[in-house]
C-alpha positions as CSV (number, residue, x, y, z in Angstrom):
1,X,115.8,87.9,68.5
2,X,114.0,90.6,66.6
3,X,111.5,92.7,68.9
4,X,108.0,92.6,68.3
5,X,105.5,95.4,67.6
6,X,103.9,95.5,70.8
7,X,107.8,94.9,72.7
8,X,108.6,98.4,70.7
9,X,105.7,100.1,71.4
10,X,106.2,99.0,75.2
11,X,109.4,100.2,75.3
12,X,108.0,103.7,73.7
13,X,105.5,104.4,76.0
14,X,107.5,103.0,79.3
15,X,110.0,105.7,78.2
16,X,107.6,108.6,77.9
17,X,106.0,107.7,81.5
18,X,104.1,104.8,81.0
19,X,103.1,102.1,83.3
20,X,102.4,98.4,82.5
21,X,100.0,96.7,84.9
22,X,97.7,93.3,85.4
23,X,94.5,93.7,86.8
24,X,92.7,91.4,88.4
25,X,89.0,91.5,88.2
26,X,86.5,89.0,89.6
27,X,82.3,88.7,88.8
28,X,80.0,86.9,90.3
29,X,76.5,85.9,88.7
30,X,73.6,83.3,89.1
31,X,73.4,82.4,85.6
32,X,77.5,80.5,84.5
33,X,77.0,81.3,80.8
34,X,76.2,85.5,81.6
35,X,79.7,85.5,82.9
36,X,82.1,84.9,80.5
37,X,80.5,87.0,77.9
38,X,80.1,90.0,80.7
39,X,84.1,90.0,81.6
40,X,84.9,89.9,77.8
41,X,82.6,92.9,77.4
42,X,84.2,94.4,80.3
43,X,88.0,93.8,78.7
44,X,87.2,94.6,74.7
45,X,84.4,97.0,75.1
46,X,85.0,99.0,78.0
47,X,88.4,99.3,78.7
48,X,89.7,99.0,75.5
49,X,88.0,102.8,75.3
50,X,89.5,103.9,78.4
51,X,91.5,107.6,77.5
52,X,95.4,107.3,78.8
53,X,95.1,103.3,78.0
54,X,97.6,102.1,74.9
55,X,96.9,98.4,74.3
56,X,95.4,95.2,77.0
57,X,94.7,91.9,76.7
58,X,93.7,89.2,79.0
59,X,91.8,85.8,79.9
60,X,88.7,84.6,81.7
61,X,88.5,81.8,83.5
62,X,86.0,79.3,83.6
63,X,83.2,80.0,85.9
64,X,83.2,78.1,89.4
65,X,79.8,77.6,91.3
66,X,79.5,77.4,95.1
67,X,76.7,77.6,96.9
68,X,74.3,79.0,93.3
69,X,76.2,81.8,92.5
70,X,79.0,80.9,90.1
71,X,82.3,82.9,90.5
72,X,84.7,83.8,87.4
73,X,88.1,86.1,87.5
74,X,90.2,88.0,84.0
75,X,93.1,88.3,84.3
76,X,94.6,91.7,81.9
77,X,97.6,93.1,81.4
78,X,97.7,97.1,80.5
79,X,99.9,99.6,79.0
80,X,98.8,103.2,80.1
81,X,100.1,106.5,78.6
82,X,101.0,107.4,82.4
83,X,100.3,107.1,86.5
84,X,96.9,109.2,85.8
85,X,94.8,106.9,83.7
86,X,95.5,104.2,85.3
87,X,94.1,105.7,88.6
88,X,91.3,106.6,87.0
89,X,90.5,102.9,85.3
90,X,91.3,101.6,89.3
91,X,88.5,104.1,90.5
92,X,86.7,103.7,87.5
93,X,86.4,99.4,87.4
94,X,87.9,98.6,90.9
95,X,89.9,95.7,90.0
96,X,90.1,93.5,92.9
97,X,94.3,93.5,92.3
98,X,96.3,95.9,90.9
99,X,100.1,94.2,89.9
100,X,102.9,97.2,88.4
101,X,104.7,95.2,86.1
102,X,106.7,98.3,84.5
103,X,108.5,99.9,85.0
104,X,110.5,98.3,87.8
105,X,112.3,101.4,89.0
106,X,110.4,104.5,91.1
107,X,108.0,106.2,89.3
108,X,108.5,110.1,89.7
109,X,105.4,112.0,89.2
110,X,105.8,115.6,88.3
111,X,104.0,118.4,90.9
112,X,101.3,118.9,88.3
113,X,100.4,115.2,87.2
114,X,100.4,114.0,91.0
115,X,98.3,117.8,91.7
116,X,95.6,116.3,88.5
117,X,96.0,112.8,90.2
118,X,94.7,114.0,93.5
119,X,91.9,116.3,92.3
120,X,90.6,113.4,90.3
121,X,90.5,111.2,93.4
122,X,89.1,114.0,95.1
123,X,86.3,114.5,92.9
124,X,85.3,110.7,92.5
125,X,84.6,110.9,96.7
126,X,82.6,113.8,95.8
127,X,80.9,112.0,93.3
128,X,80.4,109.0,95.4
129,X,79.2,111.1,98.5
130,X,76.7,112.6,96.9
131,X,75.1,109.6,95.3
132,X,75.4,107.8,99.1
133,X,74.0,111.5,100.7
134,X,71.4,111.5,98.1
135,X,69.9,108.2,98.6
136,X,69.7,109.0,102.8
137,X,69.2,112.9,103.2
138,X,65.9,114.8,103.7
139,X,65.2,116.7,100.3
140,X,66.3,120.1,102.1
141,X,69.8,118.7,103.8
142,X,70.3,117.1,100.5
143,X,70.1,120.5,98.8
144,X,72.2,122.1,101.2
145,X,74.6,119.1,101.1
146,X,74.6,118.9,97.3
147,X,75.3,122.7,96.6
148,X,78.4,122.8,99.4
149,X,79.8,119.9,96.9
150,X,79.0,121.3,93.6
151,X,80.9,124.6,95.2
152,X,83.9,122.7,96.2
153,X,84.2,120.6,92.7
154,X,83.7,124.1,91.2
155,X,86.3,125.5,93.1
156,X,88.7,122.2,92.4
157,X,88.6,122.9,88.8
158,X,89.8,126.6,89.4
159,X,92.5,125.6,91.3
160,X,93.6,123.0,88.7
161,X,92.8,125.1,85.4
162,X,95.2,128.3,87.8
163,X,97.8,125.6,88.4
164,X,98.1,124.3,84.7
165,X,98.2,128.1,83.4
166,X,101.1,128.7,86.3
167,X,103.2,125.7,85.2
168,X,103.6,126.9,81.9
């Protein structure tokens, strides 16, 4: 049997480092016919236009009421370029399940991808601290607070941009 397009370019990208997942994704909402039409925004218009991601595709299910609130989950599969986007869709859209389809082997990570990994998780915490500190500090610990993390995402990007210019 002849291989299709997307088999090929599967294949490709698997070979250059790629990972093939299924995420999982649920949404709730008070109002059944918002839902559908908000997951399928969430799959073609969002991200389809993730960087690092090659092609997805998925389904919606019918929305499910209990108690007023009706329930829906998507179901889509995604090819990324590498172990890096796809942390960054998972910090990015939380899926509520994350399944590594391919490859089925270990994934080995060189020192400077799993280095960019970690300073992107990094700075999504300090991202997400400062918007939790920011909502519960006085306006003078928030300062203080706020330019002790803008000096340690500066200093994160120092390292990084020192590392990349070591590694080459």
């Amino acid at each position: 049997m002849a291989k299709s397009d997307v088999d090929k370019i599967t294949e490709e990208t698997l070979a250059k480092g790629g990972i093939l997942v299924r995420l999982y994704f649920d949404m709730r909402h008070t109002e059944k016919e918002k839902l559908q039409p908000l997951m399928t925004d969430l799959i073609n218009e969002r991200l389809m236009k993730e960087p690092g991601l090659v092609y997805c595709y998925g389904t919606v299910e019918e929305p499910l009421e209990k108690d007023g609130i009706f329930i829906t989950s998507g179901t889509v599969t995604v090819l990324f370029t590498g172990f890096k986007p796809l942390v960054g869709v998972a910090f990015k859209y939380a899926p509520a399940g994350i399944e590594i389809i391919k490859p089925t082997r270990d994934i080995n990570l060189k020192p400077m991808e799993l280095q960019s990994v970690l300073m992107d998780i990094s700075n999504t915490s300090i991202d997400y601290s400062r918007y939790m500190l920011e909502k519960v500090m006085s306006p003078e610990d928030k300062k203080a607070m706020l330019d002790h993390l803008n000096g340690r995402a500066e200093l994160g990007k120092k390292i990084l941009e020192k590392a990349k210019k070591d590694s080459k």
